[in-house]
N, C-alpha and C positions, 0 to 999 in steps of 0.2 A: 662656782661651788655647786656639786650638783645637792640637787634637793627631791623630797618627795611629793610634789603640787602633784594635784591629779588621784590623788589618794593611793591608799598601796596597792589594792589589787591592779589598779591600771598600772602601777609602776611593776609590776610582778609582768603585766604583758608584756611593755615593752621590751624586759629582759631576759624574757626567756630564751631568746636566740642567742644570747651571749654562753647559756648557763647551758647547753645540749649534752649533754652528757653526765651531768654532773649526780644523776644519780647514781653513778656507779659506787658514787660514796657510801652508797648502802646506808643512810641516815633516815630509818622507816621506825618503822613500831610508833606512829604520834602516839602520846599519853593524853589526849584530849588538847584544847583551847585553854590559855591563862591568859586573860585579856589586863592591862597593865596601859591604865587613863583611856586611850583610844587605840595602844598599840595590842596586837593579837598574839601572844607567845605560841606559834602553831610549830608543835616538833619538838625532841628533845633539846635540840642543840639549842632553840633559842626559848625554851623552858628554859635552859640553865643563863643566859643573858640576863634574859626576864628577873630572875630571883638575883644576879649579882647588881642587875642595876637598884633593887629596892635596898640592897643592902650597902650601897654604896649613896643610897638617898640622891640618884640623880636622874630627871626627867629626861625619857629621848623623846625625839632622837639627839644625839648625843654629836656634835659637830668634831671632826678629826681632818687628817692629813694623810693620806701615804705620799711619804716622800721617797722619791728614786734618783737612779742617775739617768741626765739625759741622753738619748740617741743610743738608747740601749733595746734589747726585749725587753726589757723591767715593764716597759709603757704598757702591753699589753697584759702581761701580769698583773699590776697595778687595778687596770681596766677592770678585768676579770674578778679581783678580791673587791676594790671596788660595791661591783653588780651585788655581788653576794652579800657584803655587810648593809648595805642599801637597802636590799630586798623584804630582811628583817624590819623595816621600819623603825630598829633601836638607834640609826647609824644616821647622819649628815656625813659624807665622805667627798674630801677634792683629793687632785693628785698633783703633788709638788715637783717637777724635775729640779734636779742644780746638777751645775758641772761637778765632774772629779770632786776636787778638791773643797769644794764649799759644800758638797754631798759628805764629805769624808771629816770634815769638821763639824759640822750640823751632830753628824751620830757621834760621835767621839764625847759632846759634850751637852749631848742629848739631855741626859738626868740633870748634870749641874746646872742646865737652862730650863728645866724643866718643858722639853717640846713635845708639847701633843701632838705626836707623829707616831706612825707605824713606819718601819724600813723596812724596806725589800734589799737581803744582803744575801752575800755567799760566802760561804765559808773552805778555808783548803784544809784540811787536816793530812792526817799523815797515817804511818804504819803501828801506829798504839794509839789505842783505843783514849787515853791520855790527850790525844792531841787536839779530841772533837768535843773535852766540855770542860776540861781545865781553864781556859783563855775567856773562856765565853760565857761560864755560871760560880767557878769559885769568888767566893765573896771576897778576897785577898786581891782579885784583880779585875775590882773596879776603874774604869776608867779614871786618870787620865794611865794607869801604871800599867794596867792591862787592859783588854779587850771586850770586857763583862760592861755593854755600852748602856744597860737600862737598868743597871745595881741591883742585877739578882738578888738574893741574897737568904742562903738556905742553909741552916746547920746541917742538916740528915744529906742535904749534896756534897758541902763542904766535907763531912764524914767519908761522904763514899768514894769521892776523891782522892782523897789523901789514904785512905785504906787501897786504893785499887794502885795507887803511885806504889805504898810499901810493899804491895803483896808479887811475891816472885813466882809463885806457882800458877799455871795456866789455868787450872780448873777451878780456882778461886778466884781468880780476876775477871775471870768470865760470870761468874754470879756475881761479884760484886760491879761490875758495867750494866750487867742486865736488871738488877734493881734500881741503879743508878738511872739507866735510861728511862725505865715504869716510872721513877717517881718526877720526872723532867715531864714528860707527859702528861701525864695526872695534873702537874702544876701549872704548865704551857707559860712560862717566861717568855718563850717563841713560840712560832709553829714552823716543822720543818717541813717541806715543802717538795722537794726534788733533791734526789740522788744526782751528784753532777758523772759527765762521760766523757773521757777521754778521747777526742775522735782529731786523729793525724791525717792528710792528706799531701799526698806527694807526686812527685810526677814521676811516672811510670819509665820513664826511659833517662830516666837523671837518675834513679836511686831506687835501690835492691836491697832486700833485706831489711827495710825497717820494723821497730816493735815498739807500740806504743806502749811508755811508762804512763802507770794509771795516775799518777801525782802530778799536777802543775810542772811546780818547782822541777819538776826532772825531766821535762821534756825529751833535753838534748843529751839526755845520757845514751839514747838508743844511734847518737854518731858512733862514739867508742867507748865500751863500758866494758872493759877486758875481764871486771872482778866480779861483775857480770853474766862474763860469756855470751856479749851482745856485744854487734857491731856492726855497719852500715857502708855497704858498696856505691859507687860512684860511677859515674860515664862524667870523667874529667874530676880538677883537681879542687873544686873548691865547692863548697855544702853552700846554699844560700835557703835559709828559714826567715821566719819573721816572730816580729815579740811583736804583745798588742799592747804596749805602750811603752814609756820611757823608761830607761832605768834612774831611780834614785840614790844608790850609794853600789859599791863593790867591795864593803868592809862588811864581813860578816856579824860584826857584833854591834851594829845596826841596819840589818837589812830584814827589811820585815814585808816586801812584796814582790809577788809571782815574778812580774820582769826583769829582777837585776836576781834573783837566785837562777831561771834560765839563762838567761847570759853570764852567770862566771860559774855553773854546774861541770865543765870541761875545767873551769882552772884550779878549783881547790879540791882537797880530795881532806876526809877525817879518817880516823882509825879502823873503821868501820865502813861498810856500804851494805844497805839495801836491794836487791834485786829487783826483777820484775813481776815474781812472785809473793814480793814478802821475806825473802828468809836472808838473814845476816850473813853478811860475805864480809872474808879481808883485805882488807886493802892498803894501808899503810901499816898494820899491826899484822902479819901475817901469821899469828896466835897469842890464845891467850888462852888463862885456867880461871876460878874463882876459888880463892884463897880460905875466906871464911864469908859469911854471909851479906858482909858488907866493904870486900878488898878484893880487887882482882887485878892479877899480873898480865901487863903485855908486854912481847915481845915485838919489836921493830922491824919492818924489813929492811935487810942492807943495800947500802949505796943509793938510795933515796934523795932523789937530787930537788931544792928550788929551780922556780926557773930563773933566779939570780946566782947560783950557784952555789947556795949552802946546801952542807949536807944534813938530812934528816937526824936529827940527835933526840933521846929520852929530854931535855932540856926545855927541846920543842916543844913537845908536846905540855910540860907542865906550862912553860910561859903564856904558852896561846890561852891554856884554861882559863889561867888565872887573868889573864886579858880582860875578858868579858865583866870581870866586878868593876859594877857603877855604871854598864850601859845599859841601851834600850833591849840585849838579849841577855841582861846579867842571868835569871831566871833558868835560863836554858842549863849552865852550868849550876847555880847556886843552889838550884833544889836538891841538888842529890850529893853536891862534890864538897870533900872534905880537907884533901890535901893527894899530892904524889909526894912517893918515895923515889928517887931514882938509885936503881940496883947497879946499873951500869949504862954506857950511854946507847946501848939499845934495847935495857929492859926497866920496866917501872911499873910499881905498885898503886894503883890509882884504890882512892879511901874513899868508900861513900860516908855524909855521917846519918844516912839510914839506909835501910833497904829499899834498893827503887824496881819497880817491876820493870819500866822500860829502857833501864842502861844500854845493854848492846845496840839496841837501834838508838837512842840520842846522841852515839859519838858521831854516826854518820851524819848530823847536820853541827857539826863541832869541826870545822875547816881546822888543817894545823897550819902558820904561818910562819915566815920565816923572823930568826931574830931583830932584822933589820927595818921589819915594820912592826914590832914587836917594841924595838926601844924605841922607835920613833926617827930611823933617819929615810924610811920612806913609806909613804902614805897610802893606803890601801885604795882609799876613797877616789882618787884618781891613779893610781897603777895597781892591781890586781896581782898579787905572787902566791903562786901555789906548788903541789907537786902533779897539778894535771896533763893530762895527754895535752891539753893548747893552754897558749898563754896571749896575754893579752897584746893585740897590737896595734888597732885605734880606737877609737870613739868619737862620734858627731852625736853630740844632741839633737834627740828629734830627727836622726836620718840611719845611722846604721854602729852596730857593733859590730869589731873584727878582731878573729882569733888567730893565731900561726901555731903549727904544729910545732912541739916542742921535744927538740930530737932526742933529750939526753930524757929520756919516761924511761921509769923503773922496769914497764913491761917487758917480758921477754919474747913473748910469744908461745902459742899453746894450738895443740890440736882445732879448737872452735875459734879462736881469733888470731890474728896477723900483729906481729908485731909494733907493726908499724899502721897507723891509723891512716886508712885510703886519702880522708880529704889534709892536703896542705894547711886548706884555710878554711873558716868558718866563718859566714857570713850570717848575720841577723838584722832584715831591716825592719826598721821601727815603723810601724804599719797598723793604726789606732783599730779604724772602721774597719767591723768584718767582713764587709762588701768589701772592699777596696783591696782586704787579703784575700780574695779569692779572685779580683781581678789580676791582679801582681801574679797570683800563682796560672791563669790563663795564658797570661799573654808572656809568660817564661822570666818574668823578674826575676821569680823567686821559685824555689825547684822544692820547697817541701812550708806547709803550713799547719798550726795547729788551733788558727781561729776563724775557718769559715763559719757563715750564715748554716744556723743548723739544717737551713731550710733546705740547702741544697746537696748533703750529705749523701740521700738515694741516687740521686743523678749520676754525682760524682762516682760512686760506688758501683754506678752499671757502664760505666764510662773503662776502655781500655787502657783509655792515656793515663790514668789515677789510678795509684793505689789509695784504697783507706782501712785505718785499723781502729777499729773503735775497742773500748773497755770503760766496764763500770770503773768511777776514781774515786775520789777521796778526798768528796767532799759535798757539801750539800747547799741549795737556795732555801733560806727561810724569811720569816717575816715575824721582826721582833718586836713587841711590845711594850708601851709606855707606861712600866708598871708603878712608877712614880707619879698617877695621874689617873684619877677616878674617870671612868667604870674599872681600866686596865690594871686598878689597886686589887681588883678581884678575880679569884681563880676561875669563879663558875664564867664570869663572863671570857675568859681570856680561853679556857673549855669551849665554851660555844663554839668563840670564833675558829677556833682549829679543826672544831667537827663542821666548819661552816665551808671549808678554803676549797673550792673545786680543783684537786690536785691533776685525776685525769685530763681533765681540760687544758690546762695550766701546761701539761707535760706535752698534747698533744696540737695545742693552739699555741703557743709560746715557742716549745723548743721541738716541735716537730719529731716526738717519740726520742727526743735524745737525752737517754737518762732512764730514770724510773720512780714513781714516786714515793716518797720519804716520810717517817711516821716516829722515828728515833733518830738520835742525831749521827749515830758512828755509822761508818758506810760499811755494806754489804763485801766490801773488800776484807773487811777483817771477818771473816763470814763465822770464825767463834764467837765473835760477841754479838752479830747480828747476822743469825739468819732467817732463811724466808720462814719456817714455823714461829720463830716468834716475833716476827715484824708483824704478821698477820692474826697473832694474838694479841697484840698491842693497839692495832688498829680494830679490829673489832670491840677491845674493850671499850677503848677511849675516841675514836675517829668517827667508827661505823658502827655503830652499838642499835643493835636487830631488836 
């Protein structure tokens, strides 16, 4: 456990070579010394500790945990927040690694155990602004049902929530996120930390034409995304990628991590698709209208094949909805869905029973399934049935996922893409450590990756043999708080620590410029609800305060 022997300002020396940069935070204007028993409140940021720890009636320094995962960067990040909470003299700080799994239960059950920990976590969000603090601050999805891991819990967020879900017009959801975000800040449940980036690297004489999808989850749509208008050239017949870690289910209506939505993203397709920009395409609904403010008709495309051989019906689509009540994705549908009408079996009246601002893009993570896994005579969980370009053709745990091209695809072909998707097969090897995925992709294992060492991106990037495509994504590194557990019961102190977190450093020592740093939680991809003039008003109110 480290500690402060040696007093603080000699512990201020030794760490200064950790912290080189860190002024950029712009954290000046001292208001004078508040000295608190023997500790020195010097600066605004730990002026405001200072005053949360007398209100919270507890002596520092104040002994904690940051817990991580191990054999990650986190270790160095960890390091880094670490120095900084240390330096304050408020803080006794260790740093806990656990594997996966026993990392992934710790936080989950964080508040019920009540653990003195901070985490270092990342977050995937999506293309509504919905996606980056519904899961993670409404007080309805407290852990174990939702993802809200340190029991937020705020009426006036709960409000802005649920007012930015009902609200349909753009120029109101966008005020209503941008308050939403101010008051997340102001309150600091977390601190967010890093913008995450999307950065693809491929081998140059294997594969032409790639584009990196700024989301996780969609890696592998840039093989053949026809509804899109993306798609991916070959020198031979078969794509070999790598996932960074296992897959655990291939049933959409419990699958809730990066690796098994990359590997079945080619097999299941919803009503809806997203592009590479953001804007709604169709894809199994090849139109639709809005009815009245909470009903809208779509229309089916025809001859829509399984890859078991049913055909696409109106039927489908309701069954699959209604799928989802009573799982771990109920949510997904339940917020907003009231019922289908089926007009006939390629058109259907979908009922919301409110106004929801993000419908059209929620049907694109709403896979439609065939009836067969639908009544239960085959299991999603081990065979995958969709209407996508590939379908599923083996699986080894812990070694590799494989796709075949699947002949009977609705696509027809168009001016920007080929009917017929280049690669036969699609290969994904399971390839943990991101050294190791960049060894693989060296020495030609593996002909396209999406989790090299950030370290070595530049190299790769002057290198002829690689392409690489980077983009800001969609999503962010924060560092959450145990607000269940004095000092962290208090905003000023939980303030401090945010205006304390050396982000440039963090962005530049950690992930080597990949990304950018983070001050609100919705990513610069939605750049209406976050962009650079009010990131930079946010941050100077509440981060960098002159």
């Amino acid at each position: 456990m480290a500690g402060n022997s040696g007093g603080r300002d000699g512990g201020r020396l030794r760490r200064r070579s950790l912290l080189e940069g860190v002024g950029a935070l712009g954290v000046t204007g001292l208001a004078g010394c508040i000295r608190s028993n023997s500790i020195e409140a010097d600066g605004p940021a730990e002026e405001l500790i200072q005053e949360g720890f007398e209100a919270t009636e507890i002596e520092p320094p104040f002994e904690t945990t940051i817990a991580i995962t191990e054999g990650t960067e986190r270790s160095r990040f960890a390091e880094l927040l670490e120095v900084a909470l240390e330096d304050t003299g408020f803080f006794d700080v260790s740093i806990s690694e656990y594997k996966w799994t026993t990392y992934l239960e710790r936080l989950t059950t964080a508040a019920d155990d009540g653990e003195n920990a901070l985490f270092i976590v990342s977050w995937t969000g999506g293309w509504d602004p919905d996606d980056y603090v519904n899961m993670l601050f409404h007080s309805d999805n407290h852990t174990p049902d939702g993802l809200n891991v340190n029991h937020y819990a705020s009426d006036t967020v709960d409000d802005y929530i649920d007012d930015g879900l009902e609200e349909t017009e753009l120029d109101e959801r966008v005020d209503i996120y941008r308050q939403l975000q101010e008051h997340l800040v102001a309150d600091s449940p977390v601190s967010f930390v890093r913008v995450s980036e999307a950065s693809h690297v491929w081998n140059a004489d294997a594969i032409s034409g790639w584009q990196a999808y700024p989301l996780e989850s969609g890696t592998y749509n840039a093989v053949y995304a026809p509804w899109a208008g993306v798609y991916t050239d070959l020198d031979g017949d078969e794509f070999v990628g790598d996932l960074g870690s296992d897959i655990s289910t291939t049933d959409p209506v419990s699958m809730n991590d990066t690796a098994s939505s990359q590997a079945t993203q080619l097999v299941y397709e919803g009503l809806t698709g997203v592009d590479f920009d953001g804007a709604v395409q169709p894809v199994l609904a090849d139109e639709w209208e809005r009815l009245d403010p909470m009903t809208y008709r779509f229309t089916l495309r025809d001859g829509v094949q399984f890859h078991n051989g049913e055909e696409l019906t109106a039927d489908h689509v309701k069954r699959s909805f209604e799928r989802y009540e009573g799982t771990p994705r109920e949510s997904d549908v339940y917020d907003w869905y009231e019922t289908i009408d089926i007009v006939d079996d390629r058109t259907i009246d979908i009922h919301c029973w409110r106004e929801y601002g993000p419908f059209e893009k929620r049907l694109f993570d709403l896979p439609i399934v065939p009836m067969a896994a639908i009544d239960g005579d085959r299991d999603l969980e081990s065979e995958p049935i969709g209407t996508g370009p590939y379908r599923f053709a083996d699986y080894q745990s812990g070694n590799h996922w494989r796709l075949e091209r699947f002949d009977d695809y609705w696509f027809g072909g168009s001016e920007a893409v080929p009917a017929t998707p280049p690669a036969e097969t699609v290969r994904l090897e399971i390839i943990t450590e991101a050294a190791s995925r960049q060894g693989a992709l060296d020495v030609g294992d593996i002909d396209f990756s999406s989790g090299v060492p950030s370290a070595s991106l530049s190299d790769l990037a002057a290198d002829d043999a690689y392409g690489v495509d980077r983009r800001i994504g969609g999503g962010f590194d924060m560092v959450i708080y145990p607000l269940y557990h004095g000092p962290f019961t208090n905003e000023l102190v939980r303030r401090g620590c945010n205006m304390l977190i050396p982000r440039q450093t963090i962005l530049e020592d950690v992930y080597h410029g990949l990304g950018q740093p983070a001050y609100v939680p919705i990513s610069p991809l939605l750049e209406d609800y976050t962009d650079e003039a009010f990131e930079e008003r946010i941050a100077e109110t509440y981060v960098q305060p002159t």
